[in-house]
C-alpha positions as a Markdown table, in Angstrom:
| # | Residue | x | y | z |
|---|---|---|---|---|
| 1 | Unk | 54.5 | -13.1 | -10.0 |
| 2 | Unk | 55.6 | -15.7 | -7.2 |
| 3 | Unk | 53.5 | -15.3 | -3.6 |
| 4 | Unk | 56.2 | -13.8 | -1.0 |
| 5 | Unk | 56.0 | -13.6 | 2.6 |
| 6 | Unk | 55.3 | -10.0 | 4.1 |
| 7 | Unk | 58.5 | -10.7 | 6.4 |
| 8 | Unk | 60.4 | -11.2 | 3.4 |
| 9 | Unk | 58.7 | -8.8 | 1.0 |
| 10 | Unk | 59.1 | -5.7 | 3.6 |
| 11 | Unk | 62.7 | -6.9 | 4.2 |
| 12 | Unk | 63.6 | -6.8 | 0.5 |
| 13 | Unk | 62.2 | -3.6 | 0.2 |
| 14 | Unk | 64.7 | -2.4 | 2.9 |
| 15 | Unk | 61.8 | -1.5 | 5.1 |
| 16 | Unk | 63.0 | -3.6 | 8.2 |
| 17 | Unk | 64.5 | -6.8 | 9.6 |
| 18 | Unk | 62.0 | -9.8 | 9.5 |
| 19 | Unk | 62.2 | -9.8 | 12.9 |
| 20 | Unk | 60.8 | -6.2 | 13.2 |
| 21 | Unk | 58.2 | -7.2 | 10.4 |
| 22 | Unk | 56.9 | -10.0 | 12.7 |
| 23 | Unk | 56.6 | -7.2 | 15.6 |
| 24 | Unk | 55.2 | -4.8 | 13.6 |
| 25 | Unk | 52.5 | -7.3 | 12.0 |
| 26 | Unk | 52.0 | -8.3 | 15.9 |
| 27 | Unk | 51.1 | -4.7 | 16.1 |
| 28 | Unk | 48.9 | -3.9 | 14.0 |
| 29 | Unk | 50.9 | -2.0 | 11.7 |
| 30 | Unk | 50.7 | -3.7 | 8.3 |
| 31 | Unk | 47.4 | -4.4 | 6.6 |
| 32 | Unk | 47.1 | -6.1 | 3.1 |
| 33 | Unk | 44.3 | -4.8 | 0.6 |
| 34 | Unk | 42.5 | -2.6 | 3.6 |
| 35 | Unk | 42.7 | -5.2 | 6.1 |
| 36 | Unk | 45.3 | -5.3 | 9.3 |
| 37 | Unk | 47.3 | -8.6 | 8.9 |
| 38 | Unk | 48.8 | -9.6 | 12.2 |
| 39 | Unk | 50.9 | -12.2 | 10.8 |
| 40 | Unk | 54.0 | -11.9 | 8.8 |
| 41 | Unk | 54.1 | -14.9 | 7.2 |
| 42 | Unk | 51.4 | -14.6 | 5.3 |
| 43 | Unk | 52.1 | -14.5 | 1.2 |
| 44 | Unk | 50.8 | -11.8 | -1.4 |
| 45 | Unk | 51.4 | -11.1 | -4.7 |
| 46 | Unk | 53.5 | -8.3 | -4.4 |
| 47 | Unk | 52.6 | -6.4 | -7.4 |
| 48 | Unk | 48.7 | -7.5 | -7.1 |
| 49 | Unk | 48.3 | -7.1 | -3.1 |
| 50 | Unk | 47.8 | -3.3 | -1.7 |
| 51 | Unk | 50.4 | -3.8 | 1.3 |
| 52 | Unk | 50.8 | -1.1 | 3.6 |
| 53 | Unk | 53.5 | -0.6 | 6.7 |
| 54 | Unk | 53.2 | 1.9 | 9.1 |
| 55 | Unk | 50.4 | 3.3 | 7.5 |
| 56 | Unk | 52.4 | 4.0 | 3.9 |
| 57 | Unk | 52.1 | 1.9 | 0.9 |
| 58 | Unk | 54.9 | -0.3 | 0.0 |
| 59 | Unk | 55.6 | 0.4 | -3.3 |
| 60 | Unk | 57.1 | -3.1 | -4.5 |
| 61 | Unk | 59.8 | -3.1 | -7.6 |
| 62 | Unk | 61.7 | -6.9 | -8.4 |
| 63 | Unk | 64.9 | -5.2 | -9.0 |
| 64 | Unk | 66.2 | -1.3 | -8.7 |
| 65 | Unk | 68.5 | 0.4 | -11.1 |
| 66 | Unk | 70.1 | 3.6 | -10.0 |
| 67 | Unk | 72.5 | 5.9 | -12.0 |
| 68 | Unk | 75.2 | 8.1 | -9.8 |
| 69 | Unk | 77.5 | 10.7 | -10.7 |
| 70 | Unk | 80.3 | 9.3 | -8.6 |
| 71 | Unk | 82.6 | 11.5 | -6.9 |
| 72 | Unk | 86.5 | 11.5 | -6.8 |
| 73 | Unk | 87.8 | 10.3 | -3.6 |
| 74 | Unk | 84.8 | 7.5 | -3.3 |
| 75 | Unk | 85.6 | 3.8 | -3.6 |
| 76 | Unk | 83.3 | 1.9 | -6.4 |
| 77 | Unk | 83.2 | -0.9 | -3.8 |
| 78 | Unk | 80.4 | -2.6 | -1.6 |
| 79 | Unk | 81.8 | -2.3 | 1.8 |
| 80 | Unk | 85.2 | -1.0 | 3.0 |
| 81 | Unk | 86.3 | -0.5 | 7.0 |
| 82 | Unk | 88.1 | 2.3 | 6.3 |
| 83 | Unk | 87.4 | 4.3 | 3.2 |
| 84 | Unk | 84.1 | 5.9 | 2.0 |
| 85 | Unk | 82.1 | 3.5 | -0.8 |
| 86 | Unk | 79.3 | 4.4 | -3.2 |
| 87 | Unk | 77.2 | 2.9 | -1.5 |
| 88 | Unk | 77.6 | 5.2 | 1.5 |
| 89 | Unk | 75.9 | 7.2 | -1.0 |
| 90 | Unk | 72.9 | 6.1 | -0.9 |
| 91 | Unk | 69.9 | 5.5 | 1.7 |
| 92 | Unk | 69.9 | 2.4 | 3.5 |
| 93 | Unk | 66.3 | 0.7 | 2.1 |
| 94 | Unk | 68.7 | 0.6 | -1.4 |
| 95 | Unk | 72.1 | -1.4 | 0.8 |
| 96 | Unk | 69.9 | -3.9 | 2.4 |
| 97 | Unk | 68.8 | -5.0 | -0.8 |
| 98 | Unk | 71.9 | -5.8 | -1.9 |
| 99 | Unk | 72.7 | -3.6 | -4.7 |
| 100 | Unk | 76.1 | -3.0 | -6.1 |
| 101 | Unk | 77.9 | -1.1 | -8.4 |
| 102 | Unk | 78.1 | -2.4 | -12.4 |
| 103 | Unk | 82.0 | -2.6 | -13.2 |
| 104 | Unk | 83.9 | -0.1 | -11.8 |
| 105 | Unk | 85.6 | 2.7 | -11.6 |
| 106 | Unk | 88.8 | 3.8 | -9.5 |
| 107 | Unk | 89.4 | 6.1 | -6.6 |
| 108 | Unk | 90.3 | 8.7 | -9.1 |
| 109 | Unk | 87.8 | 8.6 | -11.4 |
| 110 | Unk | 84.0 | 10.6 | -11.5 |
| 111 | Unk | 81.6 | 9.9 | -13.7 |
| 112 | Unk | 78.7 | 7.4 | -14.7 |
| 113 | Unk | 78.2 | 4.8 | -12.3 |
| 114 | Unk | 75.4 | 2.9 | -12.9 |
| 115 | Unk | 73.9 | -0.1 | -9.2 |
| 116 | Unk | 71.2 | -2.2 | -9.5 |
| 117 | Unk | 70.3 | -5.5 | -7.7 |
| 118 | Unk | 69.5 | -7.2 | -11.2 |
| 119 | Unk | 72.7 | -9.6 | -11.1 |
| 120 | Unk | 72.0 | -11.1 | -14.9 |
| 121 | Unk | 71.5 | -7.2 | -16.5 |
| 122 | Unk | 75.1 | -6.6 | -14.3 |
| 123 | Unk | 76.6 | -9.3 | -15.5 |
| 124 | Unk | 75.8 | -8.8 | -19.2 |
| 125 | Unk | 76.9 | -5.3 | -19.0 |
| 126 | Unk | 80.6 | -6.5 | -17.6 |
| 127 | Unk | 80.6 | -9.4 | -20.2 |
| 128 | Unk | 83.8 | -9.0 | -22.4 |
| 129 | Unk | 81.8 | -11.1 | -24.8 |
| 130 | Unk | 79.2 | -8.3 | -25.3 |
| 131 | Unk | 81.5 | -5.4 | -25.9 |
| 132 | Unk | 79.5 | -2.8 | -24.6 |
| 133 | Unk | 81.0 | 0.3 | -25.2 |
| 134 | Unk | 82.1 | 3.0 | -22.4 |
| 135 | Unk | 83.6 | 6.3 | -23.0 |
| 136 | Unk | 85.1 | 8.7 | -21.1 |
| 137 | Unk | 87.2 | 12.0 | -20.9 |
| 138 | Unk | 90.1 | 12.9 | -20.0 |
| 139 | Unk | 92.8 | 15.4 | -19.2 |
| 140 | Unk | 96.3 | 14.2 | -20.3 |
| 141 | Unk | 100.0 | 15.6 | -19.5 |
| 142 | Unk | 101.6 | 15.1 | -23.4 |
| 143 | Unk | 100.5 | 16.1 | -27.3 |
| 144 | Unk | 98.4 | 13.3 | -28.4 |
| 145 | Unk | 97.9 | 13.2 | -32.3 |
| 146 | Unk | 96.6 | 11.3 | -35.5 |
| 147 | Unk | 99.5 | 8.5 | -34.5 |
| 148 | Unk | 98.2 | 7.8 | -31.0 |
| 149 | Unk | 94.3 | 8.1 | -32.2 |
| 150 | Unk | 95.8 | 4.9 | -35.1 |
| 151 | Unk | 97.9 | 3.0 | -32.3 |
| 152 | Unk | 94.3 | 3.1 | -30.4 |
| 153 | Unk | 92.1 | 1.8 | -33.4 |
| 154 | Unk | 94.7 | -0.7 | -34.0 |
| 155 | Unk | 95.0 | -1.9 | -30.3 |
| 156 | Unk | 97.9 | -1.2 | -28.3 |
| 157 | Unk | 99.9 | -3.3 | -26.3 |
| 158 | Unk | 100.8 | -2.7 | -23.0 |
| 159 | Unk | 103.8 | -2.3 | -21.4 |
| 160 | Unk | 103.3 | -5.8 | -19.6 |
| 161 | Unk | 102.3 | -7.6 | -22.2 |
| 162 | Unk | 98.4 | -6.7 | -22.0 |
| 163 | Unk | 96.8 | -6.8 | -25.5 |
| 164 | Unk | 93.8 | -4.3 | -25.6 |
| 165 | Unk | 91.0 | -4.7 | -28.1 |
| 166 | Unk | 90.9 | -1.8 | -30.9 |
| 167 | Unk | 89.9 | 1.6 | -28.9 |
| 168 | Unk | 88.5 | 5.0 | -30.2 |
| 169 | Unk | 90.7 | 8.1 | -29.2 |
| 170 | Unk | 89.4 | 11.1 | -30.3 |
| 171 | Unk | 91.4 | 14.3 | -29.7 |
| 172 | Unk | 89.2 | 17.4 | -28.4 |
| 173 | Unk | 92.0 | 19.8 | -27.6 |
| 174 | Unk | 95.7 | 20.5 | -27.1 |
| 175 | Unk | 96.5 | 23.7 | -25.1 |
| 176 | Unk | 100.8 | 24.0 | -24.2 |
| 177 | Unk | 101.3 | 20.2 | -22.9 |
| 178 | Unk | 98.4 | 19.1 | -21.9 |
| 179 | Unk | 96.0 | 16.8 | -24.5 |
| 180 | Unk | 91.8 | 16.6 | -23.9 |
| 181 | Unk | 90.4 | 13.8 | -25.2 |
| 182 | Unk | 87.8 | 11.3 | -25.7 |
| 183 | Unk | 88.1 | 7.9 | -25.3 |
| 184 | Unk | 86.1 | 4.7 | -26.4 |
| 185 | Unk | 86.7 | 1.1 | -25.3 |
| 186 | Unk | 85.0 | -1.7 | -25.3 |
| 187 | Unk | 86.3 | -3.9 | -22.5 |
| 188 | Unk | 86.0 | -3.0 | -18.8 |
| 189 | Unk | 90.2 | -4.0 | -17.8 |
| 190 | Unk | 92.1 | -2.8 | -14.8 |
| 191 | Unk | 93.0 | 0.8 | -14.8 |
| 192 | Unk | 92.1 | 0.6 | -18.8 |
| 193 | Unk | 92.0 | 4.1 | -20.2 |
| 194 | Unk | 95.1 | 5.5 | -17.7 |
| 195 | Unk | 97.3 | 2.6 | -18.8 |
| 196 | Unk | 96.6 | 3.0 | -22.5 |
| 197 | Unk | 97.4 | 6.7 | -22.2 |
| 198 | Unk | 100.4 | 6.4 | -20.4 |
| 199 | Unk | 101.6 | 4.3 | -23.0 |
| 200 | Unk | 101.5 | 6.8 | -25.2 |
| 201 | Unk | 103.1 | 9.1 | -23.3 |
| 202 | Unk | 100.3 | 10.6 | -21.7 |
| 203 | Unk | 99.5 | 10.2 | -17.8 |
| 204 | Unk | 96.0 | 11.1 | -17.2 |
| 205 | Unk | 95.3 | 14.4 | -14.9 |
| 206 | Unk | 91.2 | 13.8 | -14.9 |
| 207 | Unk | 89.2 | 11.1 | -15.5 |
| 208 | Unk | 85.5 | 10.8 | -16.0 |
| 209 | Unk | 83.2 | 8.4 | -17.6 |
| 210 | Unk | 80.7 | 10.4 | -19.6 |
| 211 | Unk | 78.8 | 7.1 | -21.1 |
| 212 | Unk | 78.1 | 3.2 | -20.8 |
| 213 | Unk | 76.5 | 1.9 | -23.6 |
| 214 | Unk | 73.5 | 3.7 | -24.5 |
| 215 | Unk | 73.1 | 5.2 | -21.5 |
| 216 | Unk | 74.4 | 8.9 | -20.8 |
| 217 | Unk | 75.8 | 10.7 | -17.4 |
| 218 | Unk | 72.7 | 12.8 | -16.5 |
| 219 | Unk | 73.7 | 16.4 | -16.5 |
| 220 | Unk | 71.8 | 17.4 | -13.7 |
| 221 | Unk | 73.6 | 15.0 | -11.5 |
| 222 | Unk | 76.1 | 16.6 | -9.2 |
| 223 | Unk | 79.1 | 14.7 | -8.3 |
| 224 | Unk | 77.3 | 12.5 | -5.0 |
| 225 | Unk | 74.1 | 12.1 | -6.5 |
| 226 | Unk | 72.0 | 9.6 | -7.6 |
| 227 | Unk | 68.5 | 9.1 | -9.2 |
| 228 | Unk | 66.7 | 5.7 | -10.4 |
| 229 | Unk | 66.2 | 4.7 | -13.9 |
| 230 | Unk | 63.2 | 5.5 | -16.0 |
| 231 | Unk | 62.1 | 2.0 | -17.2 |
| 232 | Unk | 62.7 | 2.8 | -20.8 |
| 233 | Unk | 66.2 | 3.4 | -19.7 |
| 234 | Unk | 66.6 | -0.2 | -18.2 |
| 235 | Unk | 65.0 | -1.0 | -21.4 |
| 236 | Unk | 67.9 | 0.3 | -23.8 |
| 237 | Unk | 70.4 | -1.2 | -21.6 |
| 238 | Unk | 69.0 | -5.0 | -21.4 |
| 239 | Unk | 68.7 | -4.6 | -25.2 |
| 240 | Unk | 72.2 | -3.0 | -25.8 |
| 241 | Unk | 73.5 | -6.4 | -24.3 |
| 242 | Unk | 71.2 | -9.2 | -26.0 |
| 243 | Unk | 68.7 | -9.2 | -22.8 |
| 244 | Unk | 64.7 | -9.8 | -23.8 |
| 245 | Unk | 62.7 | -6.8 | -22.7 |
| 246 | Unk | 59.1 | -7.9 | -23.8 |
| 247 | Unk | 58.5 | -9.0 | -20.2 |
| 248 | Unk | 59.9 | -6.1 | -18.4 |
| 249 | Unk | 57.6 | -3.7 | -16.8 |
């Protein structure tokens, strides 16, 4: 593990600004292995070095990987001046790192949301080269039937010309006019899983992602909430997309 500055180190950990480190350190109120350190810019091994602030250990992970049930009405965005994002969601220490959300999802739409600062495990996950799968659920105005579930496997076209890759649609129920279904694609494009309903006659009522790759909504996460990945978690989701786990963790 590469040496990193306390300043830096407390700052990633969304702690404080460096220039509050540098006070703090002034202070007396950050001590490395037992011993006050009164300068900030002083390097440790951040997984080796017992580095406290404010008289609480500073428990250091490289990268954090959160799962969120996101809510309807929330934008799957970093910042926005007028409208609520996901990361409103969540406590500061995890905005200042820089964490975002993996993909998205619309305004509209709950479901599994998964944020992380890891840029190359985001980016793998989003790949349309690595096809990783997403499914969803969903409450549809129409009678969807054996013929749409075929026109899915074989790939529809859209009505602007949008060729989507061969999709699973599994139909759960059909109560008067309204269809509940599953749905499984393998690409991450605009508005996907509406759009591809609608074309068969079918706008969507509700929308919720239920699953991204190997990974599951946790059921015990209300609509809002959040909670970090277990490491053997992050495991099955770098392997899912062709990422080398031997060094994790």
């Amino acid at each position: 593990m590469a040496l990193q500055r306390i300043d830096k180190l407390l700052t990633s950990m969304g702690l404080c600004s460096r220039r509050e480190a540098a006070a703090a350190a002034r202070g007396g109120a950050v001590s490395v292995d037992g011993e006050i350190c009164r300068d900030a810019s002083r390097k440790v091994d951040p997984q080796h070095s017992c580095v406290t602030f404010r008289g609480k250990p500073v428990g250091y992970t490289e990268h954090v990987y959160l799962m969120m049930h996101k809510p309807t009405g929330v934008l799957c965005a970093t910042k926005d001046r007028e409208q609520k994002t996901v990361l409103d969601l969540l406590p500061a220490q995890y905005r200042s790192r820089g964490v975002f959300p993996v993909g998205r999802l619309d305004k509209d739409t709950s479901g599994l949301l998964l944020l992380t600062d890891d840029g190359a495990l985001g980016h793998a996950l989003t790949s349309p080269r690595r096809h990783v799968p997403k499914v969803y659920r969903a409450l549809a105005d129409g009678v969807l039937g054996a013929a749409d579930a075929a026109a899915f496997a074989d790939g529809l076209v859209l009505g602007d010309g949008t060729v989507c890759r061969p999709a699973e649609l599994q139909i759960d129920d059909v109560s008067g006019a309204q269809s509940r279904v599953t749905v499984t694609v393998h690409e991450g494009m605009y508005h996907q899983v509406r759009r591809m309903l609608a074309a068969r006659g079918a706008p969507v009522r509700t929308l919720m992602r239920v699953s991204e790759g190997p990974l599951a909504l946790d059921p015990q996460l209300a609509p809002g909430s959040w909670r970090a990945l277990e490491q053997g978690e992050v495991d099955i989701l770098r392997a899912c997309c062709g990422q080398n786990t031997e060094n994790s963790p």
